[in-house]
Rosetta silent file (secondary structure, phi, psi, omega in degrees, C-alpha in Angstrom):
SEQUENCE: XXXXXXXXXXXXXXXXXXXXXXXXXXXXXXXXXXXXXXXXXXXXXXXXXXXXXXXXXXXXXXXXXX
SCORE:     score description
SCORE:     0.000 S_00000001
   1 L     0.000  -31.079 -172.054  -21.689   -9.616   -3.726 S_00000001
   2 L   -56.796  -55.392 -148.756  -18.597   -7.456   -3.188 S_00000001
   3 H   -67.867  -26.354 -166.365  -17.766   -8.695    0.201 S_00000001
   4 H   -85.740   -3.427  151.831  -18.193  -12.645   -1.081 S_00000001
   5 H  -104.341   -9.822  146.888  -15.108  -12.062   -3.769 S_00000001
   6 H  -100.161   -3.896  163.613  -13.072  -10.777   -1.416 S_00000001
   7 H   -84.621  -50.357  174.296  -13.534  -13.387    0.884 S_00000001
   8 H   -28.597  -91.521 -168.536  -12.788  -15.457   -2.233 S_00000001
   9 H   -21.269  -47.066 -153.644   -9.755  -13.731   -2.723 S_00000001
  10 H   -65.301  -27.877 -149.783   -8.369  -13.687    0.920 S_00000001
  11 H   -73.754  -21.386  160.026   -8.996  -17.249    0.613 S_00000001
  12 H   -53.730  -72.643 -169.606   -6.805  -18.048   -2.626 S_00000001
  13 H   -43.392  -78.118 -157.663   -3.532  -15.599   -1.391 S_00000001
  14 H   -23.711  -42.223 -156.977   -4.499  -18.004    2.106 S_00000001
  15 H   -78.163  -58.326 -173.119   -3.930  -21.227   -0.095 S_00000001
  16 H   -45.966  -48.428  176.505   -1.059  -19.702   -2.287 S_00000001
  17 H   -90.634   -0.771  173.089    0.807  -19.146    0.936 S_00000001
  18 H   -81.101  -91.984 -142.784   -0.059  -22.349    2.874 S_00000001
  19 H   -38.073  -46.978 -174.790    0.958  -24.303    0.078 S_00000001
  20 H   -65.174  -32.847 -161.969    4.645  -22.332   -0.748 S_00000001
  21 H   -75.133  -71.287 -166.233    5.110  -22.531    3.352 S_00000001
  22 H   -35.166  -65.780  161.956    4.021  -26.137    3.406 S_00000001
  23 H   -15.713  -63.862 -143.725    5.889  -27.290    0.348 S_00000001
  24 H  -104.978   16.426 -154.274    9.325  -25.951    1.870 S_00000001
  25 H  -117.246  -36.639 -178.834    7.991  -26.671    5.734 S_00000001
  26 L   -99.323    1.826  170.029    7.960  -30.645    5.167 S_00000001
  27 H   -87.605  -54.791  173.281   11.410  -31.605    4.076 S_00000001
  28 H   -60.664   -2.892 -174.708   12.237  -29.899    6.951 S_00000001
  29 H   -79.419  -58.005 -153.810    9.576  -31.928    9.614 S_00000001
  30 H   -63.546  -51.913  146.117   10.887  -35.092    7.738 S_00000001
  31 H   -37.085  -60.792  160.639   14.489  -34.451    8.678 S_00000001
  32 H   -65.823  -20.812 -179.241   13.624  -33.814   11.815 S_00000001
  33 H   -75.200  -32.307 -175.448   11.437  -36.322   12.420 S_00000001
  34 H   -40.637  -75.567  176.494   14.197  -38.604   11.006 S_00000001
  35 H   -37.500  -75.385 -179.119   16.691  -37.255   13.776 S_00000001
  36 H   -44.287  -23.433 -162.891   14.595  -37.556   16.619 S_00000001
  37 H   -98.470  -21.621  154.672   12.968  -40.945   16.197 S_00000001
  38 H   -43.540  -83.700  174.182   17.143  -41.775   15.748 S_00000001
  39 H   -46.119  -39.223 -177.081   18.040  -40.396   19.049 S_00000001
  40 H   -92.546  -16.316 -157.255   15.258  -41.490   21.260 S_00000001
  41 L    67.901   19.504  165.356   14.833  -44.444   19.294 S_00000001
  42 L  -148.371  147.088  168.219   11.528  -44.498   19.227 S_00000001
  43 L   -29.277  129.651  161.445    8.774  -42.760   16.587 S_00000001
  44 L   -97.272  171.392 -122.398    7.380  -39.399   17.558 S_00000001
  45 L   -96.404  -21.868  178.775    4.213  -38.828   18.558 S_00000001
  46 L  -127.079  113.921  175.943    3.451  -36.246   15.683 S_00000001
  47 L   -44.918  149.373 -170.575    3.962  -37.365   11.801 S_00000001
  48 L   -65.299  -92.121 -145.628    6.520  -35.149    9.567 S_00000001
  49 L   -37.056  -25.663 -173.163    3.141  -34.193    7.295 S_00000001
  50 H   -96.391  -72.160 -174.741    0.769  -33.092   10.388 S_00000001
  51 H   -37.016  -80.922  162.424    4.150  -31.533   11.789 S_00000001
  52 H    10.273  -60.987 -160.406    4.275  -29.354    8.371 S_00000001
  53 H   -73.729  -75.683  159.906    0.625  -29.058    8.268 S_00000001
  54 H   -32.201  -44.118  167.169    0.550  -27.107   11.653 S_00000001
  55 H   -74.195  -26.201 -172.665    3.660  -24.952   11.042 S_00000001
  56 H   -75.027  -35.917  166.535    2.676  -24.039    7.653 S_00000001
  57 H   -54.805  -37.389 -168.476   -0.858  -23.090    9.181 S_00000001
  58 H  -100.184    2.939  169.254    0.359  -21.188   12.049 S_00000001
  59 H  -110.318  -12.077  153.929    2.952  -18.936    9.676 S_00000001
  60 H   -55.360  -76.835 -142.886    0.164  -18.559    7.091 S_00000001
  61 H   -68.076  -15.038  175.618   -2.145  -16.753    9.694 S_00000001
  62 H   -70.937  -21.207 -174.971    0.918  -14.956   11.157 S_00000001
  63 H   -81.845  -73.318 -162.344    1.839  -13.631    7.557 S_00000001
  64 H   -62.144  -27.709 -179.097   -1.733  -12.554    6.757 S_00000001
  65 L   -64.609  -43.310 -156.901   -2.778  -10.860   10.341 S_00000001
  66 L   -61.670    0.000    0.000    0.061   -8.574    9.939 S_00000001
């Protein structure tokens, strides 16, 4: 019972900090995405929200391992 509200837990702080990363993670992808699909002239290959979605995920689990 213990162990299943502390998995709870990790999993809320997990959310709390995906969300704050994500939040401030997609104006910048969208900027960038902006720029780039400018320069080459053509779309890239990964949307600003999945770009976001992947940085804020891989600086979540980098936050929390440590």
């Amino acid at each position: 019972m213990r162990s299943r509200s502390r998995d709870d837990a990790n999993r809320r702080e997990y959310i709390a900090y995906f969300a704050v990363i994500f939040l401030v993670a997609l104006p910048m992808a969208c900027v960038t995405w902006t720029l780039t699909a400018a320069r080459h002239m053509r779309l890239p290959k990964k949307s600003p929200l999945r770009t976001a979605w992947s940085e804020a995920s891989i600086i979540t689990s980098m936050i929390l391992s440590a």
